[in-house]
C-alpha positions in Angstrom: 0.0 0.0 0.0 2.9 2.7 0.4 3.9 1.8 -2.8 0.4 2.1 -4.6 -0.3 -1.7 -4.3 -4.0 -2.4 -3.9 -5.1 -3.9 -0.3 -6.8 -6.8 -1.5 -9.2 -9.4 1.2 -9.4 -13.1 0.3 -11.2 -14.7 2.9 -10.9 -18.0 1.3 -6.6 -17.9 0.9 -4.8 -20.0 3.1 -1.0 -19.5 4.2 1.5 -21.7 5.5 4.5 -20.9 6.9 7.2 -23.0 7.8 9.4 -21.6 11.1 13.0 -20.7 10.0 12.3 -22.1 6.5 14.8 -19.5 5.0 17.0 -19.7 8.0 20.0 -21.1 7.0 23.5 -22.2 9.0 25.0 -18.6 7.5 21.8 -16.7 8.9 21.9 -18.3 12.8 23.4 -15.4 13.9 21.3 -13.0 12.3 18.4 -14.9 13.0 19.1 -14.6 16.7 19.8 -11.2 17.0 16.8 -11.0 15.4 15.0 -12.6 18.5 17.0 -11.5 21.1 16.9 -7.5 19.8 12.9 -7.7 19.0 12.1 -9.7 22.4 13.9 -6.7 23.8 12.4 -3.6 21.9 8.9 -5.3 22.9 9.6 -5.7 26.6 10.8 -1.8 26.4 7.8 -0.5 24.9 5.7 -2.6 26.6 6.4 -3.9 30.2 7.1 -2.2 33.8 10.2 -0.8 34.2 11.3 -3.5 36.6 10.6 -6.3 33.8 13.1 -4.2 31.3 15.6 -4.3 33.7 15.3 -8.3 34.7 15.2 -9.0 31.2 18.0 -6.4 30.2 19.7 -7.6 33.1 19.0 -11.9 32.0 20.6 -11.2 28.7 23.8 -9.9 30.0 23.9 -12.8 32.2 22.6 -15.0 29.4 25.1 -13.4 27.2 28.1 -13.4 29.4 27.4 -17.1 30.1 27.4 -17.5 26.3 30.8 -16.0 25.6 32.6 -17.3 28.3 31.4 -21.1 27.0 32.6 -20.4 23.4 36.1 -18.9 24.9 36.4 -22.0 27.0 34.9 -24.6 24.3 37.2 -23.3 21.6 40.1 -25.0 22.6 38.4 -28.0 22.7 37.8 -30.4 19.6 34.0 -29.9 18.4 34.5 -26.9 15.7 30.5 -27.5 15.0 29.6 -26.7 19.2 32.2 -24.0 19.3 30.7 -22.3 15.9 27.3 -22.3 17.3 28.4 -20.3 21.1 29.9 -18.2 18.9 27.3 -16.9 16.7 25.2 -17.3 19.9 27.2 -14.7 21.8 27.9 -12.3 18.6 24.3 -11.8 18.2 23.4 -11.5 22.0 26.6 -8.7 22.0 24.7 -7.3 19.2 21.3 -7.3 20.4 22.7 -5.6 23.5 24.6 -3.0 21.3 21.8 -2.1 19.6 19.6 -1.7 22.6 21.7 1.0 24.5 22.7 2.6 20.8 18.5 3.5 20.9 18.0 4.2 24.5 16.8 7.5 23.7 14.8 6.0 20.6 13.3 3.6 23.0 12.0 6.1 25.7 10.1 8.1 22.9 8.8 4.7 22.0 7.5 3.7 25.5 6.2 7.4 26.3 4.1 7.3 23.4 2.3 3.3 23.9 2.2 3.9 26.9 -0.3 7.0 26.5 -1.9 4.8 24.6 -3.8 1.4 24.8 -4.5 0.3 28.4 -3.6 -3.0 29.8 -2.9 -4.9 33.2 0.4 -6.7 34.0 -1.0 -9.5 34.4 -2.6 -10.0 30.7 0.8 -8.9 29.3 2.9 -11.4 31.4 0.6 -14.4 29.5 2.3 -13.1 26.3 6.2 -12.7 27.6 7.3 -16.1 27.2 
């Protein structure tokens, strides 16, 4: 539609969609940063203050974890384990980046939702994990 495509409603159409279908071994990492960076900007917008910092502060445990496997691990003979902590913690690292390069971004973003639609804790924390 921002394009000048017409909006069209099939009520009939069916889609499928296949999880990570066009996630390859080359993509993990951007896949997960992905995840880890969205799960993030949601919680921001969305959740108490004290929730953004548990979950700020799980991923730099998470991530930190992560790291200090693949530093350990990659002296050891499994190249396949070793590849996967490390595109693990290179897109956790990223995520993180990315989160406090936006902090201001990310304060706009929570003033204005949260002016907006009303809802309890409680129905949000059904949708967290």
């Amino acid at each position: 539609w921002r394009v000048g495509w017409d909006i069209v409603f099939e009520p009939n159409a069916v889609v499928y969609h296949k999880h990570k279908a066009s996630t390859s071994a080359q993509s993990l990492e951007f896949f997960l940063h992905m995840v880890e960076k969205n799960h993030l900007l949601f919680v921001t917008t969305h959740y108490p203050l004290m929730t953004v910092f548990l979950e700020f502060l799980y991923l730099l445990i998470t991530t930190s974890i992560t790291t200090g496997k693949y530093h350990i691990l990659k002296f050891t003979d499994n190249p396949q384990r070793t590849n996967i902590l490390e595109k693990k913690s290179k897109a956790k690292m990223a995520a993180l980046g990315y989160i406090l390069q936006n902090i201001p971004r990310l304060c706009k973003n929570r003033i204005f939702w949260s002016s907006r639609a009303k809802r309890s804790y409680k129905d949000m924390q059904r949708y967290l994990y």
